[in-house]
N, C-alpha and C positions, 0 to 999 in steps of 0.2 A: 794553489794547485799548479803542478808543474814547476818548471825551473830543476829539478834535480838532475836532471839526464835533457832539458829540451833548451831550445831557444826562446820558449812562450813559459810567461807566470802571469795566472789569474790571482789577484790578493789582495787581502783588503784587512788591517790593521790600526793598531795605535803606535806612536811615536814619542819620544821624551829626548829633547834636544836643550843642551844648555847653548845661550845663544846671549851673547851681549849683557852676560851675567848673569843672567835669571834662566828659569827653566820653562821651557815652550813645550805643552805638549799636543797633540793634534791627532784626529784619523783619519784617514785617507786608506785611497786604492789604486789598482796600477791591472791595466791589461796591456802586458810587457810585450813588444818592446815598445808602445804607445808610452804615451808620457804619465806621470802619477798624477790624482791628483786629493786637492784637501779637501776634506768633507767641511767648508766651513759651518761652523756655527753650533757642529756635532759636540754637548758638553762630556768634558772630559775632565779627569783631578786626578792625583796621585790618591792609589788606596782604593779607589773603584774596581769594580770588578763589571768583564765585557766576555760577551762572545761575539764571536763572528761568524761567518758561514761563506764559503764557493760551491756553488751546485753548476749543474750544465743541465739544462731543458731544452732539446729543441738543437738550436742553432746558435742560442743565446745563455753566458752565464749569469747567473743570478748571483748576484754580491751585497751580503747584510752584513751589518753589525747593530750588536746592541748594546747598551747600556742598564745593566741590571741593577746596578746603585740609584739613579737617577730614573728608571722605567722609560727609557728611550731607547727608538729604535727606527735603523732608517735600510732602507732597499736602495742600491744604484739604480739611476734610469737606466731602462734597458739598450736605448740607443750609445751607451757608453762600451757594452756590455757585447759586443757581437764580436766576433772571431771564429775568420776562416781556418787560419794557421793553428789552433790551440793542440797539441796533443794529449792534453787530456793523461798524463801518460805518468803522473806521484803526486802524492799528498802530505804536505808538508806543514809541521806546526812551530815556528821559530820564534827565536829570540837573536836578533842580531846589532850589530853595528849596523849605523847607516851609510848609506853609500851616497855620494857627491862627488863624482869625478877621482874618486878613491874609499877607500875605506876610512869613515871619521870616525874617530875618540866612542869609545865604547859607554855609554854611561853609567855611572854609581847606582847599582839599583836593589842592592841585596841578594832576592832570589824573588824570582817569576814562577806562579805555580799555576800548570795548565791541566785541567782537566776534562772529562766529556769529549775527547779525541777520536773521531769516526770520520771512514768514508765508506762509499759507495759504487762498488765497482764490477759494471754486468751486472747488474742488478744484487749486488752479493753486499750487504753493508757489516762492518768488521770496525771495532778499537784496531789500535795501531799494532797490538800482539798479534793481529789475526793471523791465522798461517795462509790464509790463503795469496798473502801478500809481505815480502821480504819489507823489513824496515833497520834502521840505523840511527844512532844515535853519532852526532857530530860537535866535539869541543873546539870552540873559538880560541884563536890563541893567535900572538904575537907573529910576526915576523919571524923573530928568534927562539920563537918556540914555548913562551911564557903564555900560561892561560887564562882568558881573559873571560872567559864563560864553561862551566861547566855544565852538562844538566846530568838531571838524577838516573836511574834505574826507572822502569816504568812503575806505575802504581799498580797493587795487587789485581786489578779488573782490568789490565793493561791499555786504559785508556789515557794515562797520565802521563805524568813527568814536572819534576822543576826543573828550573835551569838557577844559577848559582852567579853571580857574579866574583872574579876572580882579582883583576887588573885591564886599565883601561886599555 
């Protein structure tokens, strides 16, 4: 949530990092501009399939992921989870490079297929076609303009979308 237009992202993800030769994958979350952190112990594989979720209740965001391969499923403590600054204010479902003090190495990943893409806003809940709210699709790409992530068209219930990998 957020990060499109604001200074605050509530988010909570998987990771796939080639790292000292092998491939490290991990989930974690980040109540930005607070530090990320890793979900240890959360199991994770290539080929799994996950959702995630950011709601806001209250005063506090609520931050899940699950694991539908494996039937695991975990909730952030709430103490992690409080935020005065948040604006609250786009909902956002990505596939990126990771960032460390720059943009790193994109990884080899085929194509990412997301589906089930909803939020909730005034009480109004909508797929990412909804009209009641502008959305965009953004391609990853180089420095020099070489594309390094594509995604698709939305899926015909406009909940969807893949993303493509291009170049790193």
């Amino acid at each position: 949530m957020d990060g499109y237009s604001s200074g605050t992202v509530e988010q909570i993800g998987t990771e796939q990092d080639w790292t000292s030769g092998s491939q490290q994958n991990y989930v974690w979350f980040e109540m930005y501009p607070k530090s990320a952190y890793e979900i240890v112990g959360f199991p994770i594989a290539p080929g799994e399939k996950f959702g995630a979720g950011v709601s806001f209740i209250g005063s506090t965001f609520v931050l899940s992921v699950t694991n539908f391969t494996q039937g695991v499923y975990y909730r952030v403590p709430t103490h992690y989870t409080k935020s005065r600054n948040a604006r609250r204010s786009s909902a956002e479902w990505i596939v990126e490079a990771p960032y460390s003090g720059g943009i790193l190495p994109l990884a080899h990943f085929d194509t990412v297929n997301l589906a089930g893409c909803s939020a909730t806003l005034n009480n109004h809940p909508g797929a990412i076609s909804d009209s009641a709210w502008q959305y965009d699709s953004i391609t990853m790409e180089t420095s020099s303009g070489a594309t390094k992530a594509q995604p698709s068209g939305l899926s015909p219930d406009g909940s969807g979308f893949s993303v493509t990998w291009s170049h790193e």
